[in-house]
N, CA, C and O atoms as CSV, one atom per row, in Angstrom:
chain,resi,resn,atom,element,x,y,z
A,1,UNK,N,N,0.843,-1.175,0.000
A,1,UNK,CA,C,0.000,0.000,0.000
A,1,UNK,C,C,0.891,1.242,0.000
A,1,UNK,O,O,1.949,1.339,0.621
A,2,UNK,N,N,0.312,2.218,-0.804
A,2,UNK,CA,C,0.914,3.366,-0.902
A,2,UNK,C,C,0.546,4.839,-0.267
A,2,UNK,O,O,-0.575,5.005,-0.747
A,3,UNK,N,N,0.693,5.462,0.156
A,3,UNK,CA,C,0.016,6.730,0.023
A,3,UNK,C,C,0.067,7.951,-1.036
A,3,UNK,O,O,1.068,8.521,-1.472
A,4,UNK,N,N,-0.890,8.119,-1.241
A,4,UNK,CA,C,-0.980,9.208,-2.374
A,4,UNK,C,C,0.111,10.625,-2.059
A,4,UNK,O,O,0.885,11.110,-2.885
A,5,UNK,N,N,-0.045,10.977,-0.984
A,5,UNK,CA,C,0.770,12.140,-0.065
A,5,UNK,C,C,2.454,11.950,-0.358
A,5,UNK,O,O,3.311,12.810,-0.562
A,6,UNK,N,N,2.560,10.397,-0.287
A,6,UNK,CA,C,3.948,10.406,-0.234
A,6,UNK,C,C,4.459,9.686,-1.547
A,6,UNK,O,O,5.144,8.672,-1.419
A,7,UNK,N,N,4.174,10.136,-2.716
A,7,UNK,CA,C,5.055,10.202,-3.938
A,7,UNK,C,C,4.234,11.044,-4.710
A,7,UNK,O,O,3.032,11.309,-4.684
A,8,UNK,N,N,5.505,11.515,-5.633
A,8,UNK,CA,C,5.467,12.751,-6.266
A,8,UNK,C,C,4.520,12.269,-7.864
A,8,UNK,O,O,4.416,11.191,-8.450
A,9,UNK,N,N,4.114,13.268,-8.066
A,9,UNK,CA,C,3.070,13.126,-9.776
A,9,UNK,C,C,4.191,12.235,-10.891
A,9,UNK,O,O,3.824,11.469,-11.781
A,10,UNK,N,N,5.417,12.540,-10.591
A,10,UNK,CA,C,6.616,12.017,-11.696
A,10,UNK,C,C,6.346,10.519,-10.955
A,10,UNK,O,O,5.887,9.839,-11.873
A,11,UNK,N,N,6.395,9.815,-9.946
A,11,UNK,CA,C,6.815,8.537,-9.050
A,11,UNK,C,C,4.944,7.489,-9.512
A,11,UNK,O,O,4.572,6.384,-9.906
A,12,UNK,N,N,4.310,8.971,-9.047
A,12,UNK,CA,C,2.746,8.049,-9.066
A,12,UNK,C,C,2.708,7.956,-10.742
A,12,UNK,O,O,2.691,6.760,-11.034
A,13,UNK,N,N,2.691,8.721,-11.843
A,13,UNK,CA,C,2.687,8.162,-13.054
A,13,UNK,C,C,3.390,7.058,-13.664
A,13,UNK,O,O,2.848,6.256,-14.424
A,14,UNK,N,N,5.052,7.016,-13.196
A,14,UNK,CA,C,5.747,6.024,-13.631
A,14,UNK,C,C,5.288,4.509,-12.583
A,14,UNK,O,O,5.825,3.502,-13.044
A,15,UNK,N,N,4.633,4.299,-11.625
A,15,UNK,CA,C,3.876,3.330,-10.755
A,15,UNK,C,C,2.914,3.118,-12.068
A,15,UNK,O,O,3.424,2.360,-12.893
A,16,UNK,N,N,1.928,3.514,-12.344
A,16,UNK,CA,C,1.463,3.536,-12.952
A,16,UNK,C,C,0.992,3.019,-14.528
A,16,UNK,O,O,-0.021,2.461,-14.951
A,17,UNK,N,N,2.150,3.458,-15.110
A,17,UNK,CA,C,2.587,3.148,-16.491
A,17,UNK,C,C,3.391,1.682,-16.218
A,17,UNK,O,O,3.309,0.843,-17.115
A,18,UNK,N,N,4.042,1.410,-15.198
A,18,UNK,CA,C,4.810,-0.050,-15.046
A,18,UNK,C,C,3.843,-0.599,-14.271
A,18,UNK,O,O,4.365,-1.283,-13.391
A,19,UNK,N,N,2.555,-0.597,-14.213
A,19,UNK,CA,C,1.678,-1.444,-13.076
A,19,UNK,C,C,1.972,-1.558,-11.892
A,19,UNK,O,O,1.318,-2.329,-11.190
A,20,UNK,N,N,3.009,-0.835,-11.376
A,20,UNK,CA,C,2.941,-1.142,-9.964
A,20,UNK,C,C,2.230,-0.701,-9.159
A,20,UNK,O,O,2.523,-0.548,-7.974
A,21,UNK,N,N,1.068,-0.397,-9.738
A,21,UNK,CA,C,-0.643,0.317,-8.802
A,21,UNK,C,C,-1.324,-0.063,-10.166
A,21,UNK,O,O,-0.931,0.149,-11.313
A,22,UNK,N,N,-2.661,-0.798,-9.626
A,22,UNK,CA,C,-3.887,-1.113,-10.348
A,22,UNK,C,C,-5.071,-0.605,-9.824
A,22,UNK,O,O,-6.149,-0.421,-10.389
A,23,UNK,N,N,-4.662,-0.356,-8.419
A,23,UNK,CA,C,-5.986,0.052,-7.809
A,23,UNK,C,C,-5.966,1.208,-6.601
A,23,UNK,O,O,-5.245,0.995,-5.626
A,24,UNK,N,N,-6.844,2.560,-6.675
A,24,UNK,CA,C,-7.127,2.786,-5.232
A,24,UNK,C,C,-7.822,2.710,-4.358
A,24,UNK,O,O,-8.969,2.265,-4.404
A,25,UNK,N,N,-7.022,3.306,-3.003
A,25,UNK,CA,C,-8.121,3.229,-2.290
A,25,UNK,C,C,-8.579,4.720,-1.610
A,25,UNK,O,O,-8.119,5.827,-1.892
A,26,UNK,N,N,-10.040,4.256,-0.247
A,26,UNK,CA,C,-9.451,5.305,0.207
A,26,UNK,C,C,-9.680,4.918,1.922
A,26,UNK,O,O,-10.619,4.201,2.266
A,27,UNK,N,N,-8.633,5.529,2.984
A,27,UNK,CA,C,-8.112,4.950,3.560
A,27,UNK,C,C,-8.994,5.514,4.759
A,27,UNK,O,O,-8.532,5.315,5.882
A,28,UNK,N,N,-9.781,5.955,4.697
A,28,UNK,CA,C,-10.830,6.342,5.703
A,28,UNK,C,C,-11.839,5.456,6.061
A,28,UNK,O,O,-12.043,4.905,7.142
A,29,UNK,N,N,-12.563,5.380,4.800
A,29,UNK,CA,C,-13.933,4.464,4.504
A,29,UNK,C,C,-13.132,2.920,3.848
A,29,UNK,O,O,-13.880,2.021,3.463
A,30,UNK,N,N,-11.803,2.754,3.780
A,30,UNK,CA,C,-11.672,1.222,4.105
A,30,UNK,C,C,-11.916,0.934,2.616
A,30,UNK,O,O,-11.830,-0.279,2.422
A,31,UNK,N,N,-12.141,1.500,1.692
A,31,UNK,CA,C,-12.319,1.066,0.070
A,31,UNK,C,C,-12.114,1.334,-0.803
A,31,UNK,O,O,-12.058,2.510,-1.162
A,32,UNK,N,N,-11.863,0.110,-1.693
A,32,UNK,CA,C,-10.399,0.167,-3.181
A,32,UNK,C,C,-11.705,-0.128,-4.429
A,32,UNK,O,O,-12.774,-0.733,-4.346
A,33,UNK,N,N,-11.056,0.586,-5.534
A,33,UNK,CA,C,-12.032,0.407,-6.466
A,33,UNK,C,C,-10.494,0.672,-7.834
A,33,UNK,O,O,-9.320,0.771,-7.478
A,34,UNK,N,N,-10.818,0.713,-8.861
A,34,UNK,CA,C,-10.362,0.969,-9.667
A,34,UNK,C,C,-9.553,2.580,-10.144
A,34,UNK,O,O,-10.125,3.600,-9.760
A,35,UNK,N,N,-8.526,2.696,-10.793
A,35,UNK,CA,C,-8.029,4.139,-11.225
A,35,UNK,C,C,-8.851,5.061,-11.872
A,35,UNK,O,O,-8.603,6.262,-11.978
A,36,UNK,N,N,-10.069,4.343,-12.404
A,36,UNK,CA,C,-10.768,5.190,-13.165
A,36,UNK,C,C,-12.061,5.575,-12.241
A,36,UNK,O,O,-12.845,6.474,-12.543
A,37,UNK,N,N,-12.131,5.042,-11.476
A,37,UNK,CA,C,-13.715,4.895,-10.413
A,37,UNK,C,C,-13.922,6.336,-10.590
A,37,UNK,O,O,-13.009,7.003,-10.103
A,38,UNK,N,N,-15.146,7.210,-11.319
A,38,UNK,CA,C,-15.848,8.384,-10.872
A,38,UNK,C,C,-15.277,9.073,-9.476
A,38,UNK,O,O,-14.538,10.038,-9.282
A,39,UNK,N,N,-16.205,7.794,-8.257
A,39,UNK,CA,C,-15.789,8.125,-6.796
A,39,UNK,C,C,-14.883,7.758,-6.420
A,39,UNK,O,O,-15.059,7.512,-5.227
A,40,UNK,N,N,-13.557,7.459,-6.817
A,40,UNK,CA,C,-12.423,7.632,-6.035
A,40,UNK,C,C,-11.480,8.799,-6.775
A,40,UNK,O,O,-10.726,9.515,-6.116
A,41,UNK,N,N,-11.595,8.884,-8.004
A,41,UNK,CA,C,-11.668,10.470,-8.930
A,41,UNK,C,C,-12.055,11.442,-7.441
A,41,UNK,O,O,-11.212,12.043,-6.775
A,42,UNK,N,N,-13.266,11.403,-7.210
A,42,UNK,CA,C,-13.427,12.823,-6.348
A,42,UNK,C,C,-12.885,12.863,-4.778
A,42,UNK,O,O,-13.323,13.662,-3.951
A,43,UNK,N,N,-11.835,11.845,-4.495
A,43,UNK,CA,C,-11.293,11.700,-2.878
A,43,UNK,C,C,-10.522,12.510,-2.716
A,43,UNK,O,O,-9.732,12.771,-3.623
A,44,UNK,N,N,-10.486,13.134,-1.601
A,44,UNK,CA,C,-9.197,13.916,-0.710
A,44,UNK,C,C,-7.695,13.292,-1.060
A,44,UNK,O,O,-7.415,12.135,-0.746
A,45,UNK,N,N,-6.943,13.995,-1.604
A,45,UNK,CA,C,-5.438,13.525,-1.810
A,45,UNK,C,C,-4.790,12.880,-0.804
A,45,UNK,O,O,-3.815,12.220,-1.163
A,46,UNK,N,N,-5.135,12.884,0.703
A,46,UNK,CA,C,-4.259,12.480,1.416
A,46,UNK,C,C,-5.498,11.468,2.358
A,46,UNK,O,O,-5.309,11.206,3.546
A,47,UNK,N,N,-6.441,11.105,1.777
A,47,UNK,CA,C,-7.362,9.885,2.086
A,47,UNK,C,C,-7.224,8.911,1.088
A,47,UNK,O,O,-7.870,7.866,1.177
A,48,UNK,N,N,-6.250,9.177,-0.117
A,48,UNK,CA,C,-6.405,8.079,-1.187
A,48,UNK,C,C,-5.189,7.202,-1.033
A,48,UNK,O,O,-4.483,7.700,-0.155
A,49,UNK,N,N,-4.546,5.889,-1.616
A,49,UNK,CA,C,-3.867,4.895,-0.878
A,49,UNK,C,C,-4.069,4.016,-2.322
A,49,UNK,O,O,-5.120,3.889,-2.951
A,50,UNK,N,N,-2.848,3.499,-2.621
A,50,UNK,CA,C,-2.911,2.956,-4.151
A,50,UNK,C,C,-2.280,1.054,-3.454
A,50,UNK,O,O,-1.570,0.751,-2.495
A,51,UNK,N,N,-2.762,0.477,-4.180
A,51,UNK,CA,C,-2.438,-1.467,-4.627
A,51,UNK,C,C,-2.220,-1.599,-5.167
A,51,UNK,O,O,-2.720,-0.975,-6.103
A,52,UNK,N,N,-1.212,-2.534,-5.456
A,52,UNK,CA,C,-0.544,-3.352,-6.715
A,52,UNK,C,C,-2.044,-4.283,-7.234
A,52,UNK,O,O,-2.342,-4.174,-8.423
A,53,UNK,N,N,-2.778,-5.003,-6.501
A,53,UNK,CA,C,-3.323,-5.954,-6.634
A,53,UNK,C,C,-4.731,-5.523,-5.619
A,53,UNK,O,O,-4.804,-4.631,-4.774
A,54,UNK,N,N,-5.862,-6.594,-6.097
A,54,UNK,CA,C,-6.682,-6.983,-5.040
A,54,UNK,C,C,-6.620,-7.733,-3.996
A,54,UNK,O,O,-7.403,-7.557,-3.063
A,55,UNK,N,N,-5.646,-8.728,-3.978
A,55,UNK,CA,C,-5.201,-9.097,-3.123
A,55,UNK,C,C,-4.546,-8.480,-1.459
A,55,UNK,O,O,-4.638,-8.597,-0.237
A,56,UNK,N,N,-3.737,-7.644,-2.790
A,56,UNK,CA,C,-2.644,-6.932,-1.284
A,56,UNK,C,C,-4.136,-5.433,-0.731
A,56,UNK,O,O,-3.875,-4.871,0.333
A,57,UNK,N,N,-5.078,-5.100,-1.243
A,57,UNK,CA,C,-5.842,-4.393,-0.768
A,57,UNK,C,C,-6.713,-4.874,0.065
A,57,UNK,O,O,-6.953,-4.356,1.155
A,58,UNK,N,N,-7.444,-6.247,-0.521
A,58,UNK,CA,C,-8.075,-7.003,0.984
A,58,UNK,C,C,-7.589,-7.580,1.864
A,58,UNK,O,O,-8.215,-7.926,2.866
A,59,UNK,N,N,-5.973,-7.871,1.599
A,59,UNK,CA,C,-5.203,-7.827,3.009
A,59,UNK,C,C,-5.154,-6.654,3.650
A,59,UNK,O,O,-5.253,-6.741,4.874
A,60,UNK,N,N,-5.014,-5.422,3.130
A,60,UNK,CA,C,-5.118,-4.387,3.919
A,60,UNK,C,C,-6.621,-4.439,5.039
A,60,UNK,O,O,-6.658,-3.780,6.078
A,61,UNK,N,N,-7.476,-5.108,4.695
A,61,UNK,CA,C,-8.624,-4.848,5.342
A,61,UNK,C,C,-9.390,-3.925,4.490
A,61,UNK,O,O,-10.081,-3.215,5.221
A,62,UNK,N,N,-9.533,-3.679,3.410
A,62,UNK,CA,C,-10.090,-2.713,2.495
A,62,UNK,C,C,-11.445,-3.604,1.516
A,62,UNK,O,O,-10.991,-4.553,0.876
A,63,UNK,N,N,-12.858,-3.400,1.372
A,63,UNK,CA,C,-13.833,-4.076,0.748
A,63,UNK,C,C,-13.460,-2.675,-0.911
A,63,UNK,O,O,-12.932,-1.586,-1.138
A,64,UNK,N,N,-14.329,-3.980,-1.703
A,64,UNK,CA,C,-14.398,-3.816,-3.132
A,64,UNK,C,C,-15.108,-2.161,-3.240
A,64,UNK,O,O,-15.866,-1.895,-2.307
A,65,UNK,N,N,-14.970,-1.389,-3.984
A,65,UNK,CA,C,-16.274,-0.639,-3.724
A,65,UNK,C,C,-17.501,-1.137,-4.924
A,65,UNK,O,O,-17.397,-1.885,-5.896
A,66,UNK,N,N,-18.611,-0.407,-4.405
A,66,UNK,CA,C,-19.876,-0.709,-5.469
A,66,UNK,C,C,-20.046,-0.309,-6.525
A,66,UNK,O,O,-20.745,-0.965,-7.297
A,67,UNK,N,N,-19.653,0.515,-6.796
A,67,UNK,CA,C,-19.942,1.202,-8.364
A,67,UNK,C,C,-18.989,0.624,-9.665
A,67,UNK,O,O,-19.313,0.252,-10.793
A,68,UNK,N,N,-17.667,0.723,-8.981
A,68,UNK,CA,C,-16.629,0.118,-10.736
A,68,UNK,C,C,-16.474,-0.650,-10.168
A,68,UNK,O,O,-15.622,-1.182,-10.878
A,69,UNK,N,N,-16.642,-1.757,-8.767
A,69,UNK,CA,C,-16.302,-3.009,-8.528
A,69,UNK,C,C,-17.406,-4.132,-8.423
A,69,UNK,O,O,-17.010,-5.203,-7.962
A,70,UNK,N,N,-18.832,-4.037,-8.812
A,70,UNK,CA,C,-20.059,-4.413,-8.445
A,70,UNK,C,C,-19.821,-6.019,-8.191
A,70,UNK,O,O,-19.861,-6.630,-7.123
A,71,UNK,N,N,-19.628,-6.378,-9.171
A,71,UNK,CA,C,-19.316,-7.831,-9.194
A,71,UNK,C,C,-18.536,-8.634,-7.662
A,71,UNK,O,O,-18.946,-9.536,-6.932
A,72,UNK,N,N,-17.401,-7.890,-7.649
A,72,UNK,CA,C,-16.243,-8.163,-6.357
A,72,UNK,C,C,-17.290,-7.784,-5.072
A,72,UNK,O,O,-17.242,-8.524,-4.089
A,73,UNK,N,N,-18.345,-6.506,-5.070
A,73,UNK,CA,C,-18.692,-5.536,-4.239
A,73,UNK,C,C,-19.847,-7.012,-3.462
A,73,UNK,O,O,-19.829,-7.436,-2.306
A,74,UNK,N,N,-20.780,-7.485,-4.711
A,74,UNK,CA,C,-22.026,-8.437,-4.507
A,74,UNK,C,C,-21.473,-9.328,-3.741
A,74,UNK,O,O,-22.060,-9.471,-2.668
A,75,UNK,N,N,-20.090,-10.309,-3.982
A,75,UNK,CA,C,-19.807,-11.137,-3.457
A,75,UNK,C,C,-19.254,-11.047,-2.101
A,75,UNK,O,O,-19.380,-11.992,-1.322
A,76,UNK,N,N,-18.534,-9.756,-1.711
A,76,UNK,CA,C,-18.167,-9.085,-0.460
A,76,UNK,C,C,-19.404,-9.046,0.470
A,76,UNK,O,O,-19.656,-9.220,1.662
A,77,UNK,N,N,-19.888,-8.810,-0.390
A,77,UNK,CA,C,-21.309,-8.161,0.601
A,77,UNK,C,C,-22.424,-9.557,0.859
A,77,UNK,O,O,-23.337,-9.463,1.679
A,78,UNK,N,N,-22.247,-10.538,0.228
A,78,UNK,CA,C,-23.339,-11.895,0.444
A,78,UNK,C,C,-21.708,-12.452,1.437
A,78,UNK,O,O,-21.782,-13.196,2.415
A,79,UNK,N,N,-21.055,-12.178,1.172
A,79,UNK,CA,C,-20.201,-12.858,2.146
A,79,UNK,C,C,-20.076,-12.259,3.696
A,79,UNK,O,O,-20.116,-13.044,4.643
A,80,UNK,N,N,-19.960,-11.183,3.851
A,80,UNK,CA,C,-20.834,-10.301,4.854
A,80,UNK,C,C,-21.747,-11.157,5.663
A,80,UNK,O,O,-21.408,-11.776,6.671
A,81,UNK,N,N,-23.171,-11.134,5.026
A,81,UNK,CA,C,-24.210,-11.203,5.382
A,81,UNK,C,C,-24.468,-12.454,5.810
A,81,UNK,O,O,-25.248,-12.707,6.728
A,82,UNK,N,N,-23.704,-13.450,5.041
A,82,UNK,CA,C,-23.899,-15.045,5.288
A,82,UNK,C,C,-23.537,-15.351,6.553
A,82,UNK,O,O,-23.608,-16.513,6.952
């Protein structure tokens, strides 16, 4: 996990362009969604938190979000509830 705060626009683009972030998050509300997500587009710079993987984000303790993750989000959430 990364923080957005602590690398520079040159560090977070080249992450980026070499995949070493696929996903953010945000580190308040506990949830990772995609680079393109609308709502993680509109997060506070220093509430957002980048993953290599889904993996290393639900090890963080972080759920799918609902909107660009629905699929991941349904199964989080019946897994929840079960």
């Amino acid at each position: 996990m990364r923080l957005h705060q602590q690398l520079t626009s040159q560090e977070l683009h080249s992450l980026i362009k070499a995949k070493g972030i696929t996903l953010a998050g945000n580190r308040k509300l506990k949830i990772y969604g995609t680079l393109q997500c609308k709502s993680g587009k509109r997060m506070k710079k220093e509430n957002r938190v980048f993953f290599l993987n889904y993996i290393e984000a639900k090890s963080a303790g972080y759920r799918p979000c609902g909107l660009c993750l629905r699929d991941l989000y349904n199964s989080w959430k019946v897994g929840i509830t079960s």
